[in-house]
N, C-alpha and C positions, 0 to 999 in steps of 0.2 A: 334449311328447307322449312317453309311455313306450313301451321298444321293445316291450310288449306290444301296440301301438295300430298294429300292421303292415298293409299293404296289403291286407285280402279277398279281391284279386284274385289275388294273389300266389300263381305256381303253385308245384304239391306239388315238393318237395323230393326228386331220385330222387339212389342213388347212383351212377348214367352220369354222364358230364360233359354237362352243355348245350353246346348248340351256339349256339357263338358266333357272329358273323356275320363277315365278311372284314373289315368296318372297324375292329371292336373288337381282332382279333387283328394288324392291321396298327398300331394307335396304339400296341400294348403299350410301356411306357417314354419314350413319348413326355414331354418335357419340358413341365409347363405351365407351372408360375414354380419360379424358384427366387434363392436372396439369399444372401448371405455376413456377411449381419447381424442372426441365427437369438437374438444373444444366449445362446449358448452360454459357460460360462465356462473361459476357455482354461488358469487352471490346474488344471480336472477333466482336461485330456490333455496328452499329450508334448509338449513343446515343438518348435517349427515345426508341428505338424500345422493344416493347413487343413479348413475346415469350410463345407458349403453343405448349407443345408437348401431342400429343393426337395417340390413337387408333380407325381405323376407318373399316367400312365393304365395302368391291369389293365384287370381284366376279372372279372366276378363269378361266382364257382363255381355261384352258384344261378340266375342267369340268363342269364349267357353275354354278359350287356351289359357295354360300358366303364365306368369310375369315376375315380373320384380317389381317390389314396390322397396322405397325405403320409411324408416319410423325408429322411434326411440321409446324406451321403457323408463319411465322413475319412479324409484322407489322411496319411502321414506323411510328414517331413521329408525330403528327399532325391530323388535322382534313380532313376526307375524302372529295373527292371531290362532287358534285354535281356527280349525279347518281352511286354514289359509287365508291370505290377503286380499278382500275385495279391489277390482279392478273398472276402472272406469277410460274407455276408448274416447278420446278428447279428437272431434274432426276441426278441422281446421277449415277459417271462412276463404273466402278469395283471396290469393297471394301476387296467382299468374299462373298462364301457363304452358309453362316451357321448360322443358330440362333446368335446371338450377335455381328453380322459384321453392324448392324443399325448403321449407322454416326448420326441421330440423340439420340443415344447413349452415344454419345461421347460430348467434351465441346464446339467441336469450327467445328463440322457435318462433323469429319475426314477430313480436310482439306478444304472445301468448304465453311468456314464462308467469307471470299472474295469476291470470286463469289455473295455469296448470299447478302452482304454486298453492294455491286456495286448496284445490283436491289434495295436495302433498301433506298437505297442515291437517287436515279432516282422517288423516290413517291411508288414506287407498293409494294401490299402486293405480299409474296414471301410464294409458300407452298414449302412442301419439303417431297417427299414418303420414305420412306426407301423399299420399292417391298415388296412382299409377302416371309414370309420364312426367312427373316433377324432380327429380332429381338426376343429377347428373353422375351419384354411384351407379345407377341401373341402368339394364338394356332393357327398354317396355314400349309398346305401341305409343303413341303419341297420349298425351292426358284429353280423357274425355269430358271433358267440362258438365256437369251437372247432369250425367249419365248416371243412371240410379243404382245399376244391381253394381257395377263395376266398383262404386264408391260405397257402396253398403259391405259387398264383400273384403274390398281392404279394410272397411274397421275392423268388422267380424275376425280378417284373419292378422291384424294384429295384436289380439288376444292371444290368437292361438299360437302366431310367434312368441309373442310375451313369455308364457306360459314354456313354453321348450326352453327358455334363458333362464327363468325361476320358475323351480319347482314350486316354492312357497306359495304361488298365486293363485287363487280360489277360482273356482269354475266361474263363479259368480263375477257378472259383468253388466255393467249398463254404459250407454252411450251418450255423449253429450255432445253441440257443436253448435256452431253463430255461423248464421249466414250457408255457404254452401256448406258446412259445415251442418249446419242443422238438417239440410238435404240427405246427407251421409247418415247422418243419426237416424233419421226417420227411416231410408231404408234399410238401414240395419235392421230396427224392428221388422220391416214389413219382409224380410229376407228369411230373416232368423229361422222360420220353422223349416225351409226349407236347405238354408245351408250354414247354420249355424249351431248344427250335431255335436255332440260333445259340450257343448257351454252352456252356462243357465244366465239368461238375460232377464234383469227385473226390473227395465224400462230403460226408457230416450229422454231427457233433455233435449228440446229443442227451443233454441233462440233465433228470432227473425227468421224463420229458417224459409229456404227459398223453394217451397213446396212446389209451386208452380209460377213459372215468370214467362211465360207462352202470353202472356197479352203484352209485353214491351214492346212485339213486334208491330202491334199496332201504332203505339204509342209513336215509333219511329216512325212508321209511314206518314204519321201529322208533325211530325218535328216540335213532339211536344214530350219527349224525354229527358228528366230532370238531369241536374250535373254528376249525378252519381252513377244514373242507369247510363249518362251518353260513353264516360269513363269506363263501366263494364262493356259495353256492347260490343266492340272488337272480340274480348275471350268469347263472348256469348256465339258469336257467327262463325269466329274460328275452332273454338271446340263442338260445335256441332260438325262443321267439315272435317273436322278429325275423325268422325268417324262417317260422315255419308260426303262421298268424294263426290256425289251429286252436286253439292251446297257451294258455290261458286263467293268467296267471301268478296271478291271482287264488285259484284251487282250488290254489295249491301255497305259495303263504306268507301264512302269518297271522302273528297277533300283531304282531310287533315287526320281524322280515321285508315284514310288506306295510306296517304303519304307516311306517317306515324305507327303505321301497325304494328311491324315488329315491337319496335320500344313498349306500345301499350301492351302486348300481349305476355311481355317478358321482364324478370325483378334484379335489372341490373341498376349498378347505383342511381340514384334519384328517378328510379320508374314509378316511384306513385306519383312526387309532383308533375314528372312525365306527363302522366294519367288525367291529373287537374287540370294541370297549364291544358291540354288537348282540349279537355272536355266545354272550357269557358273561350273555344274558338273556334268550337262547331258551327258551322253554318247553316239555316236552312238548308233542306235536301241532301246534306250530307249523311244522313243515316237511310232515307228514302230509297227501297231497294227498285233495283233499274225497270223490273216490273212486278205485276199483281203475283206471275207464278211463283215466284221467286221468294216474295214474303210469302205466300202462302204455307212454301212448302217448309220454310224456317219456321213457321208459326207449329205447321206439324209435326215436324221435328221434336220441339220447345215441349209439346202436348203429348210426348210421350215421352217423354224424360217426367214429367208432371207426375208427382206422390200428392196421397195414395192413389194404389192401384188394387188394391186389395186392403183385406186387413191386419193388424199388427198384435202380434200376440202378447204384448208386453206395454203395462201403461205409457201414458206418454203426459209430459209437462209441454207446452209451447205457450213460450213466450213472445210477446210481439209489439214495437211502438205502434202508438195512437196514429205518429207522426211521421212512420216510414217513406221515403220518398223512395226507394230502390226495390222494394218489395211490398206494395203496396197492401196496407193492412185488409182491405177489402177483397186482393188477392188472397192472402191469406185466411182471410176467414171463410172461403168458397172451399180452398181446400177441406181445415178444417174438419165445416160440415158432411164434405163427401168422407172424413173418418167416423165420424160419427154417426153417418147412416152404413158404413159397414159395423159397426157394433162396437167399435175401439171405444178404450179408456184414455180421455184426453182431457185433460187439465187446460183450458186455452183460457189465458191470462194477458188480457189487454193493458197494455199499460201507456197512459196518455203521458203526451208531451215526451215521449223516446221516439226516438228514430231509427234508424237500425242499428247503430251499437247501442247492445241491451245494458243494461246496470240493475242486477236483479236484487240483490240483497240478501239478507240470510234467508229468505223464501225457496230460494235456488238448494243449497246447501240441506235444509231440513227436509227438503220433497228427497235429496237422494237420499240421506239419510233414513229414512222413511223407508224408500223401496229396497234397502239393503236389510232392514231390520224385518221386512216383513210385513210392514203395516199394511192395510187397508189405503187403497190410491184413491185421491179424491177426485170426478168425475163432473163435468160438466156439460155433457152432452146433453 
């Protein structure tokens, strides 16, 4: 069933938080399984680092009920520190989305064993969400594609899993992530004070991060979306109908987008060049939705999934190419501004000639470093 084939019932989508019930906010991170024989390949990390990949309980931004998400913990070699092992919640960029698009899934977390590798080297323990809706261990509503509280709360509550599998690991947590990944991180912040009790967060990392992409949908109506946004835009229509069964993905991709959907929306073998090949034989009007109401209300949609929404108690880095063609740097500096005029600590660092995959340097590494020691964040608003 395609996520366009969402529940009927399924209520409208506001941007309050639902109201959870006590028992869903009481299971958060509750452990459901978890193994140390994930099939990870131990030379994608440092040497000694342990690894458990586990299933854990959230809680769903759009209806306030518990889930399963899945994610993994690693740890590095060695004995923790006095007051335990700082923790850093690594989200993950776009994969797909559909049951078995989980990177931790996969041997080496779909290309993120690196990244996560970097944080292993530097002392912290490193969790790692796979979101709600992506794996095929779990029973969970469909994955809600760049839905804010639902992807802020699985970082948040895979800490709080983390933390029930090692004791050793310190309250203390900050959040990092590329692309929708950077979306997650930032709502983590912006969550945090209200449902991220028990933990002490001391900032976001965000890379490219896809703050707001609510103007692509113009973009398409002129059939002037680059090969990277034509390649997202299937997850983009299909996880918004995952959660408003209003959203008809039918009147928004033709040609070679709707004949191709599943494949694009989903990470079975060779689904990214899938993704390519589709994307350079798009045709006019094939993203061009069948009427005006139709994009509009995807547009609105897109504008309330859109961070911030508020403000974020815990500094923030965001990093961003000159040269983005998928999240356009000019999008992102609209964001931005609108944190900045809520009062946030935000570090925004332009960096020419990148694109969306970031290459940040030791710049990355010293800022978290930074906010774990306590330092003074440096602010550029």
């Amino acid at each position: 069933m395609g996520c366009g084939q969402s529940d009927p019932a399924a209520p409208a989508y506001s941007t309050t938080a639902p109201t959870a019930t006590d028992e869903a906010l009481a299971a958060r991170g509750t452990i459901i399984s978890s193994t140390t024989e994930a099939g990870f390949d131990a030379d994608a990390f440092p040497v000694g680092t342990s690894a458990v990949a586990y299933v854990y309980k959230s809680v769903s931004g759009v209806t306030g009920e518990s889930t399963q998400v899945s994610g993994a913990l690693f740890v590095p070699a060695g004995e923790a520190p006095a007051g335990g092992r700082p923790v850093v919640a690594y989200a993950h960029g776009t994969v797909g989305i559909e049951p078995g698009c989980a990177p931790t899934e996969t041997s080496a977390l779909a290309g993120d064993a690196g990244a996560v590798s970097l944080l292993l080297e530097q002392g912290y323990a490193v969790t790692y969400t796979d979101y709600q809706g992506l794996s095929s261990r779990t029973s969970s509503p469909p994955h809600p594609y760049l839905e804010p509280r639902t992807a802020g709360f699985d970082v948040i509550d895979s800490v709080r899993a983390a933390r029930n599998l090692d004791p050793t690991l310190s309250t203390r947590w900050l959040a990092a992530g590329s692309s929708q990944g950077g979306h997650a991180a930032w709502a983590a912040n912006e969550f945090s004070d209200i449902y991220g009790d028990g933990l002490d967060l001391v900032g976001s990392a965000v890379l490219a991060p896809a703050l707001d992409i609510s103007p692509v949908v113009a973009r398409a109506q002129t059939s002037t979306l680059s090969d990277g946004q034509r390649a997202l835009y299937p997850m983009i229509v299909e996880g918004a109908a995952a959660v408003d069964s209003t959203i008809d993905p039918d009147e928004h991709l033709h040609g070679i987008l709707g004949d191709e959907k599943s494949a694009l929306i989903s990470c079975g073998p060779g689904s990214a060049a899938a993704r390519s090949a589709a994307a350079a034989q798009v045709q006019p009007g094939d993203t061009v939705a069948s009427n005006t109401e139709a994009a509009q209300q995807l547009t609105s949609r897109l504008q309330e999934y859109s961070l911030p929404k508020s403000s974020s108690p815990a500094p923030i880095l965001a990093l961003y190419g000159g040269s983005d063609d998928i999240v356009l740097p000019a999008w992102t500096e609209v964001a931005l501004g609108r944190a900045c005029g809520f009062g946030d600590s935000v570090l925004r660092v332009r960096l020419e000639g990148q694109g969306h995959t970031i290459t940040p340097g030791s710049f990355l590494q010293t800022w978290i470093a930074d906010r774990f020691a306590g330092r003074p964040a440096p602010d550029n608003c």
